[in-house]
C-alpha positions, 0 to 999 in steps of 0.5 A, spaced: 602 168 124 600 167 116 596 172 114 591 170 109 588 174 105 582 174 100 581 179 095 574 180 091 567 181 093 565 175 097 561 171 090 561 165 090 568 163 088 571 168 093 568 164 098 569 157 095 577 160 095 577 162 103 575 154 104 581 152 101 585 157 104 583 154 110 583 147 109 591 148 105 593 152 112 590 147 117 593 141 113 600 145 113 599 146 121 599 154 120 598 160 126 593 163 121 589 168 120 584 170 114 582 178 112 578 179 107 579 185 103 573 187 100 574 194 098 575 195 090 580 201 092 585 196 096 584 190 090 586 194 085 592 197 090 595 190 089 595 189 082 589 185 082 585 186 076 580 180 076 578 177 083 578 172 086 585 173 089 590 170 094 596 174 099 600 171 104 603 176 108 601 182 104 604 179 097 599 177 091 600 170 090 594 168 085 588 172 082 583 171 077 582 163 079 580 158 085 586 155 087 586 149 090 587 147 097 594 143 095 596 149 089 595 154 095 600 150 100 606 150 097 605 159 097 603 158 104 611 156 105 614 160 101 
């Protein structure tokens, strides 16, 4: 199973993020589970800076941005 986290304070972007987290694994076929971290302490401890942001399996992949459902894909694969 892929687990997909979220880093950020549930806003607007965070929100819009988890979407095509969704819509990228779902058209990947993936067993997935999202996680939302919403605790500043466990976002800086990732190196995060600027929220919205993207983990797959415990490794950061994208913060400060929305990427799209097909910018997410190829990291869900990799």
């Amino acid at each position: 199973m892929t687990k997909i986290q979220i880093l950020g304070s549930g806003c607007a972007k965070c929100q819009q993020l988890t979407r095509n987290a969704e819509a990228a694994a779902t058209a990947l076929g993936l067993d997935y589970q999202i996680e939302k971290v919403t605790a500043v302490d466990d976002i800086v401890a990732y190196g995060v800076m600027r929220t919205p942001a993207l983990a797959v399996d415990g490794q950061l992949k994208a913060a400060g941005r929305v990427l799209s459902a097909d910018e997410i894909k190829p990291l869900l694969q990799s």
